[in-house]
C-alpha positions as CSV (number, residue, x, y, z in Angstrom):
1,X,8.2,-18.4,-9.9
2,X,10.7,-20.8,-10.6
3,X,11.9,-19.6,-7.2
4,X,9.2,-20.8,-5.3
5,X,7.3,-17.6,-5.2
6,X,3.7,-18.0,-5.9
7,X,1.4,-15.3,-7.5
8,X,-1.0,-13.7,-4.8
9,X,-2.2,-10.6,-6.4
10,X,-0.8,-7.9,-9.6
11,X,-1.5,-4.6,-9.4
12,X,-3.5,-4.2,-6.2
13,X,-5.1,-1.2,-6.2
14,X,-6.8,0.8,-3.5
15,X,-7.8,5.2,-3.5
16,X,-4.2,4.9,-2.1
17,X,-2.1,3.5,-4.9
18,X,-1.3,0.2,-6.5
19,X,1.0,-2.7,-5.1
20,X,2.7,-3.9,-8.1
21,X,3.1,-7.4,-6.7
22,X,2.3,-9.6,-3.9
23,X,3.2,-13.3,-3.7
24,X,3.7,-16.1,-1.3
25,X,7.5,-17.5,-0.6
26,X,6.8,-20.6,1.9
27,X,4.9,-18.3,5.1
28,X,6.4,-15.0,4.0
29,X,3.6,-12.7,2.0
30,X,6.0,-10.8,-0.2
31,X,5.0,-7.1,-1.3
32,X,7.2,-6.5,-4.4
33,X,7.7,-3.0,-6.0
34,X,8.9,-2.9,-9.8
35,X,10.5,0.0,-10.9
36,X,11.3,-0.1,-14.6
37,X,13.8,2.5,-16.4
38,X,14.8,2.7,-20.1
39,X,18.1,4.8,-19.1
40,X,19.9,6.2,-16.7
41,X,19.2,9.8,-16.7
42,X,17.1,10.0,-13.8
43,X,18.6,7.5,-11.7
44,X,18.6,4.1,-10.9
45,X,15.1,2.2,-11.1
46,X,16.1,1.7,-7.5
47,X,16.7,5.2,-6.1
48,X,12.8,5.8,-6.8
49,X,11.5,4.0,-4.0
50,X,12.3,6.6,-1.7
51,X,11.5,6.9,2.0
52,X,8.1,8.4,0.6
53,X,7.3,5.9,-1.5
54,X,8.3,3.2,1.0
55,X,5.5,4.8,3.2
56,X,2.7,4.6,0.8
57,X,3.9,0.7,0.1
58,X,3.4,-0.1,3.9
59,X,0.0,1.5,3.7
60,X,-1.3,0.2,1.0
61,X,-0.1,-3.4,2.7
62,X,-1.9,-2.7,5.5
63,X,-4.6,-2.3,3.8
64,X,-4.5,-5.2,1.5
65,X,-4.1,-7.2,5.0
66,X,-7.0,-5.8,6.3
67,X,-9.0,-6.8,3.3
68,X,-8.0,-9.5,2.2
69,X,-7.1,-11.3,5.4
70,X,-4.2,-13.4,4.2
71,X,-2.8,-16.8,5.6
72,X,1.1,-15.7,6.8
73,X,3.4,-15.9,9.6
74,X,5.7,-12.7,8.2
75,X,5.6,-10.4,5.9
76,X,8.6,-8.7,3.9
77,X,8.8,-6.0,1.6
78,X,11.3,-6.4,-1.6
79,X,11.8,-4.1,-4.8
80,X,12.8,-5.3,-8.3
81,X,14.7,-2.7,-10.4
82,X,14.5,-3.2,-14.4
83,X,17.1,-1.3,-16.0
84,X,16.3,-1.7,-20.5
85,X,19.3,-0.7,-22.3
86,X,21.6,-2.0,-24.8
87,X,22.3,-5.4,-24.0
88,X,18.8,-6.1,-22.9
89,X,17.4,-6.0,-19.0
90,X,19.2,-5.4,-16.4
91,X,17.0,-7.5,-13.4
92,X,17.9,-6.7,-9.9
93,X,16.4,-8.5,-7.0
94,X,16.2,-6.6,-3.3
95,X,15.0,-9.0,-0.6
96,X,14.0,-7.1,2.5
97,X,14.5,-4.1,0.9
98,X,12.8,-2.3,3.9
């Protein structure tokens, strides 16, 4: 927020899946995956938004456009990847992501 984002929606959720996030950053609707990990054994927070996953993100978009019929000139999709270890959070920020 303190970046000029402002909250749309948290944890849209259709038959399909959830959208974690969607906010506003000036004209750009932002659809934001969170991937949270306590550790590193199974990867990265951000090597589990895989092509797959990516997929069902767009769809779900679509359909939250459909529905909800947003004011926007262009829409991106980022990820956020929360890594919890010692040391507290790790926060990484993907603009664009895909």
């Amino acid at each position: 927020m303190e970046q000029g984002y402002e909250l749309v929606e948290r944890n849209y959720r259709s038959r399909f899946g959830e959208l974690d996030l969607v906010l506003r950053h000036a004209d750009t609707l932002v659809f934001v995956e969170v991937k949270l990990r306590r550790g590193t054994g199974y990867g990265h927070p951000l090597d589990a938004v895989t092509p797959r996953k990516q997929a069902v993100i767009r769809r779900l978009a679509e359909r939250f456009l459909a529905e909800k019929e947003p004011d926007f000139d262009t829409v991106r999709f980022d990820v956020v990847g929360i890594l919890v270890g010692q040391g507290g959070p790790r926060l990484v920020h993907v603009p664009d992501a895909f």
